[in-house]
Phi, psi and omega in degrees: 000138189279163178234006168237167185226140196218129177209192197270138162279166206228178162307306165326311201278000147347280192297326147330286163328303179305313186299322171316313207300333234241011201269162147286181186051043175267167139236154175191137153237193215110159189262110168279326182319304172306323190284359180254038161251009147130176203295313179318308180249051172308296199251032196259304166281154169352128201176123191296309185198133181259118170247126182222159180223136178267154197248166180276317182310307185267349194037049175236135185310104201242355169204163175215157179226154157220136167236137157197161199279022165202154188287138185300087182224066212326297166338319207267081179352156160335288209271006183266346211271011174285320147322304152322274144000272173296356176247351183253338193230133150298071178282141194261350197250125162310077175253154169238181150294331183278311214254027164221177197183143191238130166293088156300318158217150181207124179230143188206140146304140184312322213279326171270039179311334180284336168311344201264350094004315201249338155271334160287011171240345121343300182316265163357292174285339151301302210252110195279328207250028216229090168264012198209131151262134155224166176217126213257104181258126172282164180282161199276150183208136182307099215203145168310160192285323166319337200209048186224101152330140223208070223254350180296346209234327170285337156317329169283336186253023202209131160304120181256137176239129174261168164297165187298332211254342126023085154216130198293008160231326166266329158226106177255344191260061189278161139321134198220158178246118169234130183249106140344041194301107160330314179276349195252331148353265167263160218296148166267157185235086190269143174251135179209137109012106184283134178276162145356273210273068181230314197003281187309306171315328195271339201259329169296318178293295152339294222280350176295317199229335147265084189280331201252012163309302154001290186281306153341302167242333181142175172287339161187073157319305173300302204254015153300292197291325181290017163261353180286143174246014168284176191283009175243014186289337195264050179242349142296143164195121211254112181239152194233176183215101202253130189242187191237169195246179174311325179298333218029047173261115181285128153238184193261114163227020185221121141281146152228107157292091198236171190191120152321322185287118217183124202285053242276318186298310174289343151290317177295331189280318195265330169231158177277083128264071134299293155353312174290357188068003177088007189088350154253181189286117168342138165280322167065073121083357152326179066040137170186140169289163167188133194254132145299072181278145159290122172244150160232104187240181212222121190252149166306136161296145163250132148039289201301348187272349176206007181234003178279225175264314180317292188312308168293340175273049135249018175261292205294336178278359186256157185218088035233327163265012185071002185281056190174136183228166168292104181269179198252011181273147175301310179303343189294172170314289177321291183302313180300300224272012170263183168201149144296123193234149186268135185275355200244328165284329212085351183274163173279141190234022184279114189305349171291353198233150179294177147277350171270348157270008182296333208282311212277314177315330193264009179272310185330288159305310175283343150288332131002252181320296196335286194318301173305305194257028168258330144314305160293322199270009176250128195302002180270342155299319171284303182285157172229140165235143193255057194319122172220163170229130189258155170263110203275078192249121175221172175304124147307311203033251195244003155299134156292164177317079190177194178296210276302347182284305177317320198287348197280316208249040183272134163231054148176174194226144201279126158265120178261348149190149168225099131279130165247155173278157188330276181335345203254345179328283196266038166260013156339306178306344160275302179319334167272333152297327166303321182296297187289326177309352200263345184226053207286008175275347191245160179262329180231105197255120165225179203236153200215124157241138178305150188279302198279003174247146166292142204263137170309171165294313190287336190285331210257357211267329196286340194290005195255343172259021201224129155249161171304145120231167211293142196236152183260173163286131200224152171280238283278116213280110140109044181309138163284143161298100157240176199228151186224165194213163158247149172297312177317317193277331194244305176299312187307164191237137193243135170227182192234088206285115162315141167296125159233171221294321185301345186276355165311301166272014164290340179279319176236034171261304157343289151327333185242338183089156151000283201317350208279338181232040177270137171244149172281125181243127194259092195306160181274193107230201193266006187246187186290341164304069198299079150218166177294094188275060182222339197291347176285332179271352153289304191303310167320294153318318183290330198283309183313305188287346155308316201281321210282311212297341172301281170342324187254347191259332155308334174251087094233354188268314199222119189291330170266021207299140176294347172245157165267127181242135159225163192254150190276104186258113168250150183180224178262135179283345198247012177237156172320166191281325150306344159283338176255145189280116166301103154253023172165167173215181187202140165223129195245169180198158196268107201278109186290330193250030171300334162285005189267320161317322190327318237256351167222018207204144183265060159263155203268137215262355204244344197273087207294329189307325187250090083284081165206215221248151191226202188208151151300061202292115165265350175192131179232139145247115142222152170318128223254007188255352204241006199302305162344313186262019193298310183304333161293326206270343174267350160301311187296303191285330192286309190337297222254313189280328208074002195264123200253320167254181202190109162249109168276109173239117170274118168322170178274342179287342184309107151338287166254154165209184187248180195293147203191139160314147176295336197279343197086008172257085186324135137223156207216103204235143175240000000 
């Protein structure tokens, strides 16, 4: 039974800390030396994670830890030790920039050494794709017994590596590596193909978080379905996940349902993926089918399409039933129909009018507004839908045109159901790696939750590697919510490249986006205004790509420039920028102003901790399947920049933006 509670630390826990670091009868490694000059200066570096574990019993601070994604080595660049690494040492182990983190310091009371356990497998279960913890023993140097390292305890659970120059009779008193393995660590995990007789366990399992699956198909439903023998039976397939107990006793602490079957046609008519490649496979220059669909989608009006003076007298001009528009003639509806209102009665003062029509004028008028402002308040005002047709192109392969062929040529597959036992919540992320081993020909997994049901615990722990997609107007009543995945999103590795000249244009095909390869057309709507509503947003853009190329040509032109540009890579992190698929870029500039935010933003002002170097974000894209990875891609930047904070400040009006304080001012504080 664990006996600690291990979280992230906060500013309260100072005092905590301090008091730890000053107790006798600590261990600890790590440079300690900084941590006796008091509790202030605690946070002042950099850090990936600040850790601390509470004993349960006692509720007393009984360890604290710091991890980030290069090692406490002053002498060493940021952005170096990988290179370091490979010249000093012969590692038998595959470390990257992604899959390691180095324990830079950790102090625990002697009597709880199982704590150091229990925050590296913390760790673990935070950092899904973080296979190596290390922590770096400097050679031994004569020193008080208070600042002398303590290698013991971490040693049992970890490999130790020496440097080359290493020899246990002419030099033993070396730099030492003790390396963490993630697989030797936490508990293993057999993935197998589900039985019969899983029935019960599985139903057992189910019923924890899905009770009315139960009631709903029956006492054995699993194993109805792994007995079918119709011709749509291999298009299921139900996998378990087994670990051994203390006992060296297997449980079940995983189920997966996944299923081929899939209606491909019925997602390109209701929701947009196209994005998605349509759910199939690229043709590549094949052989290849091709469909007409009718679709239908729903575009933002633009701005200029509902707030102008034009748009509005043509709101004002229509009338209760909306059948009448504003012409440019003395005579239209608009002109007869205006009348004067006194701003301070409220009475009609037009000397032309009767007093006995005043009453009906004044029904008039106030049915009027109703009418405008049940309009602005209705979502048909903003949105327009649109009939369009996509060209539905997939491989032939060795089918005629028609379902079996889409099914040949399908790329992905549905999870139709996912449970975990609690404790097993946060290794979800190996399960979904399990998932695409299981389909190693598709590319995309996706997840359908009921509009009228709530997603379960396991459903919601897994949506965090899933984006929505966009549902079209549809005849189909109670459409389900879906989420989609890339093999790319859980295999690929995102690194972060400096801008070089080629990167231009990767830099403003990114940037526009859709638009880039789009002509501006000039659309009808529903009032008498004719315009297009992309042009404010090309325009916006085309302004944006004026800014980056000033920007990219100042960093490729002038070696001190105030600003950074890096381009967003997902691929192998340990191969060249051309070996990786570009999904975003960012431009940073160095943040000046920050006492001045006092002055419109509730920020906090006392926190000696964030006195440190901050950044601007002036312009971010990334690929909305890769959003997940944003805490690597602002690790990376803090790494490769120094810069500990990120400030986006965004208007309130912006349509899209990245994740942001309610005050409107993004940070990213690490």
């Amino acid at each position: 039974m664990n006996e600690f509670d291990v979280r992230l630390a906060e500013v309260a826990d100072q005092d905590g800390i301090n008091k730890l670091i000053r107790s006798p009868g600590v261990k600890w490694f790590g440079n300690i030396r900084p941590k006796f000059r008091g509790k202030d200066s605690l946070f002042q570096a950099y850090q990936t994670y600040r850790m601390v574990a509470l004993s349960r019993q006692s509720s007393a601070l009984v360890a604290y830890a710091e991890l980030r994604n290069y090692p406490s080595i002053a002498a060493l660049p940021t952005d170096c030790w990988l290179e370091w690494l490979s010249v000093r040492y012969c590692l038998t182990l595959s470390i990257s920039w992604l899959n390691a983190l180095f324990f830079n310091f950790c102090i625990y009371k002697n009597e709880y050494s199982m704590v150091l356990v229990e925050i590296i497998k913390e760790v673990f279960y935070r950092e899904s794709r973080v296979c190596y913890l290390i922590a770096v023993r400097t050679p031994f140097v004569r020193q008080p017994s208070h600042f002398i390292e303590s290698f013991d305890d971490l040693e049992k659970l970890s490999e130790v590596f020496y440097p080359k120059e290493f020899s246990s009779e002419k030099n033993s008193n070396t730099q030492a590596l003790y390396i963490v393995d993630r697989a030797v660590l936490l508990p293993k995990m057999t993935y197998r193909k589900a039985l019969a007789e899983d029935n019960d366990d599985i139903i057992a399992l189910q019923e924890i978080e899905m009770p009315e699956l139960r009631e709903e198909l029956g006492d054995y439903y699993i194993a109805e379905e792994v007995m079918r023998q119709d011709s749509e039976a291999e298009k299921s397939f139900l996998v378990v996940a087994e670990t051994s107990n203390q006992c060296e006793e297997t449980e079940m602490v995983l189920f997966l349902w996944m299923t081929t079957d899939i209606d491909i046609l019925f997602y390109v008519r209701n929701y947009e993926v196209e994005a998605f490649g349509n759910l199939v496979k690229p043709v590549d220059g094949k052989s290849f089918h091709y469909e007409t669909i009718p679709v239908s989608s729903v575009q933002r009006r633009a701005e200029a399409s509902m707030f102008t003076t034009d748009a509005l007298d043509d709101l004002d001009a229509m009338t209760i039933l909306g059948g009448l528009q504003r012409v440019d003639s003395g005579m239209s509806v608009a002109s007869l129909g205006k009348m004067k209102v006194s701003s301070i009665a409220g009475t009609i003062v037009d000397t032309h009018v009767s007093g006995d029509n005043k009453f009906y004028m004044r029904e008039r008028l106030y049915s009027k507004f109703k009418y405008i402002l049940e309009k602005l308040h209705s979502t048909g005002y903003y949105l327009r839908n649109e009939e369009n047709v996509i060209n539905f192109i997939y491989p032939a392969g060795k089918d005629i045109a028609g379902s079996a062929a889409r099914n040949a040529a399908s790329n992905v597959f549905l999870l139709k159901s996912i449970v975990a036992r609690q404790d097993f919540t946060p290794r979800l992320f190996n399960a979904i790696v399990a998932m695409f081993c299981a389909y190693p020909d598709r590319d995309y997994c996706i997840m359908l939750i009921a509009a009228n049901k709530k997603a379960n615990r396991s459903y919601v722990e897994v949506l965090q590697y899933f984006m929505p997609v966009v549902s079209r107007p549809s005849s189909v009543c109670n459409l389900a919510e879906v989420y989609i995945t890339h093999r790319s999103t859980i295999f690929g590795e995102i690194s972060l490249y400096k801008l070089q000249k080629e990167d231009v244009s990767v830099v403003h095909t990114l940037a526009l986006g859709k638009l880039s390869n789009e002509a501006i057309s000039r659309d009808s709507t529903a009032s008498s205004f004719s315009y297009c509503s992309k042009i404010n947003e090309r325009a916006e853009l085309e302004h944006e790509t004026h800014v980056l190329d000033a920007i990219m040509k100042d960093v490729l032109e002038n070696e001190f420039s105030e600003f950074a540009v890096f381009t967003i890579r997902c691929g192998n992190s340990t191969k060249s920028a051309k070996e990786n698929t570009s999904i975003g870029f960012v431009v940073l500039r160095q943040f000046h102003s920050h006492g001045q935010l006092f002055d419109h933003y509730h920020l906090p002002k006392h926190d000696t901790h964030l006195q440190r170097l901050r950044a601007e974000i002036i312009s971010l894209r990334l690929h909305p399947l890769f959003v997940v990875s944003a805490d690597l891609i602002f690790r990376d930047l803090a790494r490769k920049t120094n810069f500990y904070d990120f400030f986006f400040i965004s208007p309130f009006e912006v349509h899209q933006r990245p994740k942001e304080n309610d005050d409107g001012c993004g940070t990213e504080d690490h």
